[in-house]
Backbone as CSV, one residue per row, in Angstrom:
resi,resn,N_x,N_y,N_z,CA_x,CA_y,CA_z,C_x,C_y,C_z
1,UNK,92.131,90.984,117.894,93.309,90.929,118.741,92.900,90.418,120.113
2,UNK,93.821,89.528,120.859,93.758,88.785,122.100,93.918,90.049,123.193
3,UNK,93.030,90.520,124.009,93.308,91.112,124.916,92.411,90.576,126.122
4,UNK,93.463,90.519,127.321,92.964,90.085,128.523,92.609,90.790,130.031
5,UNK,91.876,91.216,130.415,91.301,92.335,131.454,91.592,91.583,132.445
6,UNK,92.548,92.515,133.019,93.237,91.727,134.950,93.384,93.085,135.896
7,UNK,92.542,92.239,136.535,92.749,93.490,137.775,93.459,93.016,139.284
8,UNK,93.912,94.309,140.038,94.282,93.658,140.712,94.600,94.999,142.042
9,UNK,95.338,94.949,143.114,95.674,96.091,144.020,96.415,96.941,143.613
10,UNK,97.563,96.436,143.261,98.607,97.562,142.201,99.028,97.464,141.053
11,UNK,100.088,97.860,140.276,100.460,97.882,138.692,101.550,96.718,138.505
12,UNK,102.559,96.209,139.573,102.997,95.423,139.428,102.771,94.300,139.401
13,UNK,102.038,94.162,140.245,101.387,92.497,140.878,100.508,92.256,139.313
14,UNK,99.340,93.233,138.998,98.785,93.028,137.575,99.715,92.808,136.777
15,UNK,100.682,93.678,136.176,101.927,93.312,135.157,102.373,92.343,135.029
16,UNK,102.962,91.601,136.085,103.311,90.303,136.465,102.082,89.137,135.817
17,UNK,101.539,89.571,136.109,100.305,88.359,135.711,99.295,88.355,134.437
18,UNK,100.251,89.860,133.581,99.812,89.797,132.324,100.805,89.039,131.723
19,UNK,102.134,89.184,131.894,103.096,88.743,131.373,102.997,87.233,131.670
20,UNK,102.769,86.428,132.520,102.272,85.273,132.752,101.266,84.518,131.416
21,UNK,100.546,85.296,131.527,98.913,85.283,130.194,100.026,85.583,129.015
22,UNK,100.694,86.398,128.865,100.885,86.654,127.272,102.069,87.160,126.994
23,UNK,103.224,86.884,127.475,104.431,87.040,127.650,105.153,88.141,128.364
24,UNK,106.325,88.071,128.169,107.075,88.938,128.839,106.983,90.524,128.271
25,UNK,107.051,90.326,127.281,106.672,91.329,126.400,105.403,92.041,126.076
26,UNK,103.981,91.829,127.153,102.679,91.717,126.714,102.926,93.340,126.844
27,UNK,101.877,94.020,126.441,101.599,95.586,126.302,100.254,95.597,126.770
28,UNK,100.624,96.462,127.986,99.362,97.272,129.118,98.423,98.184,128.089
29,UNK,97.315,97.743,127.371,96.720,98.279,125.872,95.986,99.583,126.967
30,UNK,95.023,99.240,127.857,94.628,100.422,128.644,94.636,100.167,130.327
31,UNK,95.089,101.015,130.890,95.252,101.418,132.121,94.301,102.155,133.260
32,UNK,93.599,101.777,133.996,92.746,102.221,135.054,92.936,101.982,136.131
33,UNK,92.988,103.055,137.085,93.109,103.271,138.662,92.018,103.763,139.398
34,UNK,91.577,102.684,140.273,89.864,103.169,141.055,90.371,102.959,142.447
35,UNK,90.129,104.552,142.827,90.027,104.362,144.294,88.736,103.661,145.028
36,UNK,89.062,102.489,146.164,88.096,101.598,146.068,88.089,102.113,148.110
37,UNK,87.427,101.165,148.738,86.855,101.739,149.718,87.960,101.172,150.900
38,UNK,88.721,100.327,150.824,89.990,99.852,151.498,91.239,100.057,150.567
39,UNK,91.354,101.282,149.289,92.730,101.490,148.900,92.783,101.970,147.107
40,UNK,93.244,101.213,146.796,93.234,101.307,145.027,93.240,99.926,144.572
41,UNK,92.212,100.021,143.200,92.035,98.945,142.559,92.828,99.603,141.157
42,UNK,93.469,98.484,140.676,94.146,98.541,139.085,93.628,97.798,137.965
43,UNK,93.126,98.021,137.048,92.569,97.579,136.237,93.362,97.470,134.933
44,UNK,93.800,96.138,133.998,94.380,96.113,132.518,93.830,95.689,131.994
45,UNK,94.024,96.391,130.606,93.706,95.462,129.356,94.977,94.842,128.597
46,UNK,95.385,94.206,128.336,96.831,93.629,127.786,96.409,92.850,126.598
47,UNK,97.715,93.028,126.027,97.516,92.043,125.004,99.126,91.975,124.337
48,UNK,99.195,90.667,123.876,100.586,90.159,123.205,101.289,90.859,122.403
49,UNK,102.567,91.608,122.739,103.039,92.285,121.528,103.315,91.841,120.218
50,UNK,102.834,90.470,119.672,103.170,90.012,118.642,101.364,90.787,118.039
51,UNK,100.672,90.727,118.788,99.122,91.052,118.483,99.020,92.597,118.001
52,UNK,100.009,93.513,118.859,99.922,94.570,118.517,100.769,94.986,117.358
53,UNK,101.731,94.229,117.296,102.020,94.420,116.408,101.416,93.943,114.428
54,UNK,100.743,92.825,114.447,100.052,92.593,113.660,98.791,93.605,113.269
55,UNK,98.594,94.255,114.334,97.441,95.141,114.068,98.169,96.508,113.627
56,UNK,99.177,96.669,114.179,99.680,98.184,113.483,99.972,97.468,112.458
57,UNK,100.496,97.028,111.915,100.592,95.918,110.232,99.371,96.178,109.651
58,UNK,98.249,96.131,109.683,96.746,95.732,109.204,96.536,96.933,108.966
59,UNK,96.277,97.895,109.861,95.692,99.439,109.703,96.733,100.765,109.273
60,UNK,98.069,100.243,109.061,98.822,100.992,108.140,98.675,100.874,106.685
61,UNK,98.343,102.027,106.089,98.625,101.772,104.877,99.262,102.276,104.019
62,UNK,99.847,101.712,102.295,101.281,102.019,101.879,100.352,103.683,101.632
63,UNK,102.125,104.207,101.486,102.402,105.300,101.297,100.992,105.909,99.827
64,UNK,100.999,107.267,99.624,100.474,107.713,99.014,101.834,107.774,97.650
65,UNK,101.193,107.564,96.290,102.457,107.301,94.742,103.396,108.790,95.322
66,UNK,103.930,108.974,94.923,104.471,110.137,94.442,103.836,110.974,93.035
67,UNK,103.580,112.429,93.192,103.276,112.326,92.178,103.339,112.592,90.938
68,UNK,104.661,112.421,90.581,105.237,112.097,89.378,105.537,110.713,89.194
69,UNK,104.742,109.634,89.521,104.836,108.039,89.245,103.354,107.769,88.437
70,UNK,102.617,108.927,88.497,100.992,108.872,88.124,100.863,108.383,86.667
71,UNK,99.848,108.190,86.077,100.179,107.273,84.564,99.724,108.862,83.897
72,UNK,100.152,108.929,82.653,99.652,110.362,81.822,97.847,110.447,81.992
73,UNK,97.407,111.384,81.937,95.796,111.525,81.706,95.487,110.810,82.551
74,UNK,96.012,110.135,84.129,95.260,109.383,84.975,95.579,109.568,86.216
75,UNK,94.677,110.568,86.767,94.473,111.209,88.369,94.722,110.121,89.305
76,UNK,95.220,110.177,90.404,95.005,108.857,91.168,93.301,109.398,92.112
77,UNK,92.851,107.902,91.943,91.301,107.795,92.459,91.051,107.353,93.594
78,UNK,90.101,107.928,94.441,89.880,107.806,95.536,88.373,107.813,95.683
79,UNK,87.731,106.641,96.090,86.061,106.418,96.420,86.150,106.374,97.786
80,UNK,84.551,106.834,97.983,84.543,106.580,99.105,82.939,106.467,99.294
81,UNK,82.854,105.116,99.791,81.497,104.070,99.835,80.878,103.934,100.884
82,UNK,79.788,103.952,101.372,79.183,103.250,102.905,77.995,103.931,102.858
83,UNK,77.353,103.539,103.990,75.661,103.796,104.210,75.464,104.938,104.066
84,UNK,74.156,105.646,104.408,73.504,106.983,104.266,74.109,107.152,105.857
85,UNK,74.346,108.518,105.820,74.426,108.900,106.878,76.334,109.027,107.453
86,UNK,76.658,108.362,106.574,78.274,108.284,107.486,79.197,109.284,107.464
87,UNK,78.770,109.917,106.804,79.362,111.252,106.628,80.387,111.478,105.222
88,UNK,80.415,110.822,104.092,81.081,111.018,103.202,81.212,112.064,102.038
89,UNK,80.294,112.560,102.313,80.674,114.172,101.312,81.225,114.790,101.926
90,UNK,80.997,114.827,102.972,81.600,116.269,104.176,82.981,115.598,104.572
91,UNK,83.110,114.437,104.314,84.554,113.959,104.430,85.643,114.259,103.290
92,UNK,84.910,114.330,101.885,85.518,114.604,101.525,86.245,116.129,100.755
93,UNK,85.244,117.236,101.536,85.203,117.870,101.527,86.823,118.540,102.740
94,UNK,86.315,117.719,103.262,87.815,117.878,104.584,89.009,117.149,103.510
95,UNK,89.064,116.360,103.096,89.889,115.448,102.431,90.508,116.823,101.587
96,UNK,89.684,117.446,100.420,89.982,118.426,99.349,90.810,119.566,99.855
97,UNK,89.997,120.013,100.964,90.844,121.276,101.736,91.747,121.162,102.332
98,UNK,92.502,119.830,102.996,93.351,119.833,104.024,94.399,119.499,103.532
99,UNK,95.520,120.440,103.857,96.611,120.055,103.528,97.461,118.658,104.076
100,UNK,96.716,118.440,105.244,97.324,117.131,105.789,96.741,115.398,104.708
101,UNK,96.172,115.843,104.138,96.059,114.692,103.246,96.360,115.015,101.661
102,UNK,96.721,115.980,101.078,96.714,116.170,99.791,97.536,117.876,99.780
103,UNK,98.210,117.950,100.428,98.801,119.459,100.374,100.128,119.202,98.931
104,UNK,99.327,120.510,98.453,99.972,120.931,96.737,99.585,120.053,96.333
105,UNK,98.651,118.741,96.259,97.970,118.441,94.854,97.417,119.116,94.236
106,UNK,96.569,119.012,93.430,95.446,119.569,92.391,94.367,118.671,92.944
107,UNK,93.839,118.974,93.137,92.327,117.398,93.484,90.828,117.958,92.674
108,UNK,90.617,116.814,92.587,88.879,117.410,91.553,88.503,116.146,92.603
109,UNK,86.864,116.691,91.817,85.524,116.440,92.804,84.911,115.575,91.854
110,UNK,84.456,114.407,91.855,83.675,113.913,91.110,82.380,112.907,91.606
111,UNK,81.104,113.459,91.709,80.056,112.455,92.323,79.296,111.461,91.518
112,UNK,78.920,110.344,92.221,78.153,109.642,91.450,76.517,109.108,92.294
113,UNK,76.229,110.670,93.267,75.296,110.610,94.213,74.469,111.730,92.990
114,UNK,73.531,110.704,92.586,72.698,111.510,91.821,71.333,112.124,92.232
115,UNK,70.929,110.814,93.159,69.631,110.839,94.001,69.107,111.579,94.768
116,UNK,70.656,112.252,95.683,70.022,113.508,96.740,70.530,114.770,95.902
117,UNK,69.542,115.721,95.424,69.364,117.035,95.037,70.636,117.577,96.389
118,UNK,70.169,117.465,97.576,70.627,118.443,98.762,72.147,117.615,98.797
119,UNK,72.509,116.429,98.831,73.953,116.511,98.386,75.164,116.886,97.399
120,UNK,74.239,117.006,96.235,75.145,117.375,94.826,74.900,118.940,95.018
121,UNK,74.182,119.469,95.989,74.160,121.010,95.918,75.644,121.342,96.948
122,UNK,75.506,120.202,98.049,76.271,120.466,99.448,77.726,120.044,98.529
123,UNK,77.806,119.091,97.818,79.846,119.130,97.352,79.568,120.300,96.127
124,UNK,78.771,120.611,95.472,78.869,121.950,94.104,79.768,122.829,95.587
125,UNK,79.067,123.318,96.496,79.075,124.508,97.321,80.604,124.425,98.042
126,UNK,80.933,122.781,98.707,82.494,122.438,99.008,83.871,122.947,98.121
127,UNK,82.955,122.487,96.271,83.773,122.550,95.356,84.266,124.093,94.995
128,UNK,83.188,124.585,94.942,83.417,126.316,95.149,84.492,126.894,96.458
129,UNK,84.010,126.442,97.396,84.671,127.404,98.683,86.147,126.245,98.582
130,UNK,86.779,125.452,97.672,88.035,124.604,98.174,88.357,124.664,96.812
131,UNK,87.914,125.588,95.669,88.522,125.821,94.448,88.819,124.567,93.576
132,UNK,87.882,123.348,93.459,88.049,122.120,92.851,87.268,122.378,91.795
133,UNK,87.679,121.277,91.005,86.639,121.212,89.937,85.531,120.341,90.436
134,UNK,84.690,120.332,89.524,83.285,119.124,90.004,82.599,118.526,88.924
135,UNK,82.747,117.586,88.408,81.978,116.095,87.839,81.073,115.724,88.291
136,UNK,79.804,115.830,87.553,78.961,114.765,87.760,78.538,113.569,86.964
137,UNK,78.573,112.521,86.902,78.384,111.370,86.778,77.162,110.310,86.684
138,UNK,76.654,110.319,85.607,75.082,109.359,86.016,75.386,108.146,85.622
139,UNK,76.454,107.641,84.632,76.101,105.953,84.125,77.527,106.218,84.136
140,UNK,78.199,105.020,83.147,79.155,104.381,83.021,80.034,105.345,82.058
141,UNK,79.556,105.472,80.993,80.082,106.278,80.046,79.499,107.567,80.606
142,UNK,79.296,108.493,81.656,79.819,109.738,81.456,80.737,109.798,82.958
143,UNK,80.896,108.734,83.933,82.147,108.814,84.800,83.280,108.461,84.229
144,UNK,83.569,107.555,82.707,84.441,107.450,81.761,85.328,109.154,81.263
145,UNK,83.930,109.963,81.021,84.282,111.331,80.329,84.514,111.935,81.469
146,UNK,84.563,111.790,82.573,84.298,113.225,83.924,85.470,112.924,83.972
147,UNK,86.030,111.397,84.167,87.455,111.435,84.696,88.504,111.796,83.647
148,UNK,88.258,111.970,82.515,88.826,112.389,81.042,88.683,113.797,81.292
149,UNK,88.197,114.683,82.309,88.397,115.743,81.816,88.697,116.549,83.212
150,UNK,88.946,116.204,84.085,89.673,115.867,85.263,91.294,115.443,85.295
151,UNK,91.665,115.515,83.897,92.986,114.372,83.545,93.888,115.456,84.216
152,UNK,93.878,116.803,84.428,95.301,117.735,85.017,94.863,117.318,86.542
153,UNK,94.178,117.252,87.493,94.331,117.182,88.463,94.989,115.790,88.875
154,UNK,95.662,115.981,90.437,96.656,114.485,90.679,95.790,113.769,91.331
155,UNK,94.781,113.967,92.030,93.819,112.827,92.776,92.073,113.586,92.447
156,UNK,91.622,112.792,92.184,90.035,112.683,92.201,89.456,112.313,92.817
157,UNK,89.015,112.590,94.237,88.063,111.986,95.390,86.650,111.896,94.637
158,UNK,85.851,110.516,94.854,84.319,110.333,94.152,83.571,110.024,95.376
159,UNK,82.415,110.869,95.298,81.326,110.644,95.868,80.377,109.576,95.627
160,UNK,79.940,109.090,96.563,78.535,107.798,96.352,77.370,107.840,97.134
161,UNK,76.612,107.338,96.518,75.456,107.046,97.141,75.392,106.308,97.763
162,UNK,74.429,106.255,99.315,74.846,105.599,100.702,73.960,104.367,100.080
163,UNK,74.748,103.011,100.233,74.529,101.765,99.543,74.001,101.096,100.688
164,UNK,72.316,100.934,99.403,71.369,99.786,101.099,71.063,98.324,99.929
165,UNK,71.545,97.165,100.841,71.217,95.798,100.507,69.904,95.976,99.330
166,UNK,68.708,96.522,99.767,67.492,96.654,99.610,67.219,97.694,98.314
167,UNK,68.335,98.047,97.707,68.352,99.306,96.807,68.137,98.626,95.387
168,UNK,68.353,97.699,94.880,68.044,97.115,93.869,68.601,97.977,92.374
169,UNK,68.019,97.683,91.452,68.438,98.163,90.401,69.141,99.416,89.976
170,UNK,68.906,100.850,90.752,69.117,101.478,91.612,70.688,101.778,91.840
171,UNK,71.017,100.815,92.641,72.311,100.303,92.475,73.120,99.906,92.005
172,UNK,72.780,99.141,91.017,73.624,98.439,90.067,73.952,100.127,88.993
173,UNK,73.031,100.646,88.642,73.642,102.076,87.920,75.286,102.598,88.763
174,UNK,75.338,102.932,89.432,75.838,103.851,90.130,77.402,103.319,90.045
175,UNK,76.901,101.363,90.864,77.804,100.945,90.628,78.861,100.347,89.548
176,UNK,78.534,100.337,88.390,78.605,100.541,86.949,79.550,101.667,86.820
177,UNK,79.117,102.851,87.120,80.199,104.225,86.871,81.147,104.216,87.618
178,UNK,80.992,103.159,88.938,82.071,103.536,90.176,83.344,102.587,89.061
179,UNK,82.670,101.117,88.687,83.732,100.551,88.445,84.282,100.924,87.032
180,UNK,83.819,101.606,85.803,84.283,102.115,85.062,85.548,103.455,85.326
181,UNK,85.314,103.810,86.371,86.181,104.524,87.341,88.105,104.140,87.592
182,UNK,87.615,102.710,87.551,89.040,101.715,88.076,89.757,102.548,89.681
183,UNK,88.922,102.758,90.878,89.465,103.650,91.536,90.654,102.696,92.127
184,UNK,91.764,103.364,92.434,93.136,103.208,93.035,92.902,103.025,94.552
185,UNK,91.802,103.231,95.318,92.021,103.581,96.467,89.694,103.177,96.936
186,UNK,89.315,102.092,97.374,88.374,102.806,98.135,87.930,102.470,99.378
187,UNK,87.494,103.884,99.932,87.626,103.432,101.218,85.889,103.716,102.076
188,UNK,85.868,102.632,102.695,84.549,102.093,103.458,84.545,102.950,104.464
189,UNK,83.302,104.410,104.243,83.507,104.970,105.235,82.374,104.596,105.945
190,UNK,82.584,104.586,107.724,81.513,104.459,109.029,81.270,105.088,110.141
191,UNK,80.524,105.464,111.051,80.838,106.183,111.341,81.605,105.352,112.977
192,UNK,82.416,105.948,113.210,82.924,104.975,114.690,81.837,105.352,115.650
193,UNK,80.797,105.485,116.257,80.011,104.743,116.978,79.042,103.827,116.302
194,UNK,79.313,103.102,115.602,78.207,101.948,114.797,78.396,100.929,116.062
195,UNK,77.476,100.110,116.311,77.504,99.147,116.866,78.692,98.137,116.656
196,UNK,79.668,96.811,116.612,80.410,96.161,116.291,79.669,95.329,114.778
197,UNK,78.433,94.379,115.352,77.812,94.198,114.459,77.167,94.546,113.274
198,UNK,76.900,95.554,113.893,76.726,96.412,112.627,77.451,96.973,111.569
199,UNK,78.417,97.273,112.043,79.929,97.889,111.282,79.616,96.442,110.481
200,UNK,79.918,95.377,110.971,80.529,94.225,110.075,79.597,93.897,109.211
201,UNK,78.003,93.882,109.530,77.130,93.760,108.459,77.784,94.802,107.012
202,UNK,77.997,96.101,107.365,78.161,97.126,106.660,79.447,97.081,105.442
203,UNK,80.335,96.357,106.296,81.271,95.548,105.258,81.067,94.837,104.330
204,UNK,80.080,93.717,104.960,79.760,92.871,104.182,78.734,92.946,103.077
205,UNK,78.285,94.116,103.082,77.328,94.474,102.393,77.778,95.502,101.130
206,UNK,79.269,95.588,101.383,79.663,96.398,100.986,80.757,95.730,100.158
207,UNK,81.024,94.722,100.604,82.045,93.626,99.829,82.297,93.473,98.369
208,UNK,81.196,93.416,97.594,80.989,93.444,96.286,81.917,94.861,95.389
209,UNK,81.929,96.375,96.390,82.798,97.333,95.857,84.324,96.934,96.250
210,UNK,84.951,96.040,97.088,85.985,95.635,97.086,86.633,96.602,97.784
211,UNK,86.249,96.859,98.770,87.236,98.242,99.880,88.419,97.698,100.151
212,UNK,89.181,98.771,99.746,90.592,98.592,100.204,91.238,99.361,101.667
213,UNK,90.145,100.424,102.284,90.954,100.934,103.466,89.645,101.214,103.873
214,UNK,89.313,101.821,105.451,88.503,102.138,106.407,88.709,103.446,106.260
215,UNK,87.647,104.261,106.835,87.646,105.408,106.991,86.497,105.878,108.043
216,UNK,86.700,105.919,109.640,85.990,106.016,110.237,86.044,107.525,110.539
217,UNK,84.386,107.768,110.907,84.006,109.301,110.831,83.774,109.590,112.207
218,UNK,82.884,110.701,112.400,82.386,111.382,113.667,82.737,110.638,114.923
219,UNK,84.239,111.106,114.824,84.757,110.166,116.565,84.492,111.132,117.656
220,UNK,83.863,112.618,117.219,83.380,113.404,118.287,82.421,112.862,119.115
221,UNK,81.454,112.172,118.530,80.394,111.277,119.102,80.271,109.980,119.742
222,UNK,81.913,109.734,120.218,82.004,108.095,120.761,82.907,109.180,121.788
223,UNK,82.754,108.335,123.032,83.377,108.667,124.222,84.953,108.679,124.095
224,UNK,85.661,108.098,123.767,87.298,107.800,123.756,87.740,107.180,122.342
225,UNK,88.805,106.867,121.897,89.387,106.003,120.809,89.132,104.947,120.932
226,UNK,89.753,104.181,122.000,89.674,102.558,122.141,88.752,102.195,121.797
227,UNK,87.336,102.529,121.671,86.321,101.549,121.340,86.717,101.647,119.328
228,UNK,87.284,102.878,118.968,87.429,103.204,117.485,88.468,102.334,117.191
229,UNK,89.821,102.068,118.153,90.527,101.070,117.550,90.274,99.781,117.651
230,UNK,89.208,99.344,118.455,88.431,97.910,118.648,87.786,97.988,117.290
231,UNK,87.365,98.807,116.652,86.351,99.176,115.316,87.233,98.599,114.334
232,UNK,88.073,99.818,114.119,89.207,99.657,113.294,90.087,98.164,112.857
233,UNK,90.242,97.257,114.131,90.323,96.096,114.362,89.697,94.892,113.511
234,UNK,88.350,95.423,113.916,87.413,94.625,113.699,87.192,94.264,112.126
235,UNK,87.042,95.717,111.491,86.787,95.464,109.956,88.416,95.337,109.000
236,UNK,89.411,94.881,110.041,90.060,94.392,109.457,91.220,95.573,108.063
237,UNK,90.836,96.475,107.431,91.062,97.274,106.472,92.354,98.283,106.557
238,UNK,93.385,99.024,105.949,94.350,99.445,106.274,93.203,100.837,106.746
239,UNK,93.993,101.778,107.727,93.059,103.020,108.109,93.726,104.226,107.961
240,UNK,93.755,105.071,106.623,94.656,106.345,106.086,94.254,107.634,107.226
241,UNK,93.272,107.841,107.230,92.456,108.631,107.437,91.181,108.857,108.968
242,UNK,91.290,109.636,109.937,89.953,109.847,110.939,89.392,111.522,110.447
243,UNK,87.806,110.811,110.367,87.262,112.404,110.404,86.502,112.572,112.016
244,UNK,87.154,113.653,112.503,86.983,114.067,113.887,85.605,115.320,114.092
245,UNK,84.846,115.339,113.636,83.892,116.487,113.770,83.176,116.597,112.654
246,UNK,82.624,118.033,112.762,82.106,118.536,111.413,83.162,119.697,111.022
247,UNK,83.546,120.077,111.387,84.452,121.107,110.895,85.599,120.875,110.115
248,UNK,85.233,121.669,108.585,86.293,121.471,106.999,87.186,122.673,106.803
249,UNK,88.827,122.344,107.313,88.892,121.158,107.090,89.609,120.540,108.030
250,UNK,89.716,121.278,109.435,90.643,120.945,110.258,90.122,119.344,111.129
251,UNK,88.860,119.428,110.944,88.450,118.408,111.592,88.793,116.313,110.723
252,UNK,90.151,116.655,110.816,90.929,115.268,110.163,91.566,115.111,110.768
253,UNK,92.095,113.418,110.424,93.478,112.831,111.225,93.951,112.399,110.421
254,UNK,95.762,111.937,110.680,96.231,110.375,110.418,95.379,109.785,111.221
255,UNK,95.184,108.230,110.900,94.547,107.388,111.556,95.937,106.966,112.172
256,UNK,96.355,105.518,111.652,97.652,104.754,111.894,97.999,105.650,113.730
257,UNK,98.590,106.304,113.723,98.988,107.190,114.670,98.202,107.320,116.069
258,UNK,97.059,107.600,115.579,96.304,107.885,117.009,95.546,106.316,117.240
259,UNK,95.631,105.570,116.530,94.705,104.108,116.926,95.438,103.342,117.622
260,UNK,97.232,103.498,117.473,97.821,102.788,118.012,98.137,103.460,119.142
261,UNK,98.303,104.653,119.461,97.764,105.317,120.390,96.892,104.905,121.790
262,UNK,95.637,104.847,121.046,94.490,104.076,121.728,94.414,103.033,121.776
263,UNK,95.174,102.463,121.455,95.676,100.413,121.749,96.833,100.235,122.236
264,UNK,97.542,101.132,122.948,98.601,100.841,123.904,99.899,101.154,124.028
265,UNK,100.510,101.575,122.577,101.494,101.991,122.461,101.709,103.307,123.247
266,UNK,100.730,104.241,123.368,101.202,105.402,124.723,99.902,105.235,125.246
267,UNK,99.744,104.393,126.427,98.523,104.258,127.101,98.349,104.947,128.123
268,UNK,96.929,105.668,128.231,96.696,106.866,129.160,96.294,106.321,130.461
269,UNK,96.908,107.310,131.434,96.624,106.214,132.933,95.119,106.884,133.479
270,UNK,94.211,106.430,133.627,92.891,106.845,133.974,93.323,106.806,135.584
271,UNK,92.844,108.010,136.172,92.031,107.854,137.747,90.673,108.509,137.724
272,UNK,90.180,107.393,138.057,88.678,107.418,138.446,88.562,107.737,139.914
């Protein structure tokens, strides 16, 4: 998205000269006021409401089925893919418990992280304290049978193993069971302080599972949103979901809501 940084003595004189840059209609994305040593300095970020609006377009995504539209014997599926470290068991561990993403489903647990002993112990232990069932999964034909026997619950969140370029054969297992899976839903989780570049390597590396939504994690650890909806932006992906902390299971969001938020639609007036 086009955004243009103008500063100036006050809010009008700047306004004026965003709307100049990017119409009449441009949207003040973030707002800063610095008392300076002869008065106040104003600081914008703006950008075209046709821009913001394309981006709330991008990072919304459709509704969750209803769930009585579900096919017989077929849970709706939910993966969730990305590096070591991004926080995706414990996400979905928030995901299982919280009523703000799945309240009165049935949800089961199903992993296909075979490699870490200390993770298939950490979702067994989720699955217990959030009353799910739990699947485990090593090849193709037994994530075929896990999800066959999983068939009463309405969504199945799957666990993965944090996927490195460099993982080789390794990989190709895992990914084998993911796609025998046919998941409905997966989403590229990161954590929002990744570098920009990096995030996008992480996509791209990730391209081959075919992500359909973002799912950025530990926004306790980045100073503000805006740099998360610059993130969010960036990798392009619809965004259901923020995991805000470590704490399961309150520590969740809507995304959609608070990103547009942090890109201008209720922009917070800073004094510095």
């Amino acid at each position: 998205m086009r955004c243009e940084t103008i500063t100036g003595r006050d809010l009008p004189s700047v306004s004026r000269i965003a709307a100049s840059l990017l119409g009449d209609d441009a949207v003040l994305v973030r707002v800063r006021v610095s008392h300076v040593e002869d008065g106040t300095e104003v600081e914008v970020v703006a950008a075209a409401a046709s821009d913001v609006e394309a981006f709330r377009t991008r990072i919304t995504p459709a509704p969750l089925p209803a769930r009585d539209t579900f096919l017989v014997g077929r849970p709706w599926v939910i993966a969730l893919v990305g590096p070591t470290g991004a926080g995706k068991t414990t996400t979905i561990a928030k995901l299982a418990a919280s009523a703000l993403a799945f309240g009165g489903w049935r949800t089961g647990l199903l992993t296909l992280d075979t490699y870490r002993v200390a993770g298939l112990e950490q979702l067994a232990t989720y699955a217990e304290l959030t009353g799910c069932a739990l699947e485990v999964a090593y090849d193709a034909d037994d994530a075929r049978e896990a999800l066959a026997r999983l068939d009463d619950c309405d969504v199945v969140l799957v666990d993965t193993p944090g996927r490195s370029p460099r993982a080789g054969a390794r990989d190709d297992e895992w990914q084998d069971a993911l796609a025998a899976l046919a998941p409905d839903e997966t989403h590229l989780v990161l954590p929002a302080g990744l570098r920009l570049d990096v995030a996008l390597a992480a996509r791209h590396a990730h391209a081959s599972l075919a992500p359909t939504h973002a799912l950025l994690t530990k926004l306790d650890e980045v100073p503000g949103d805006a740099g998360v909806a610059d993130l969010a932006d960036a990798l392009d992906l619809p965004t259901r979901w923020l995991a805000d902390g470590t704490e399961v299971p309150t520590a969740l969001a809507a995304a959609p809501s608070r990103l547009l938020a942090a890109l201008g639609l209720a922009p917070a007036l800073v004094i510095a």
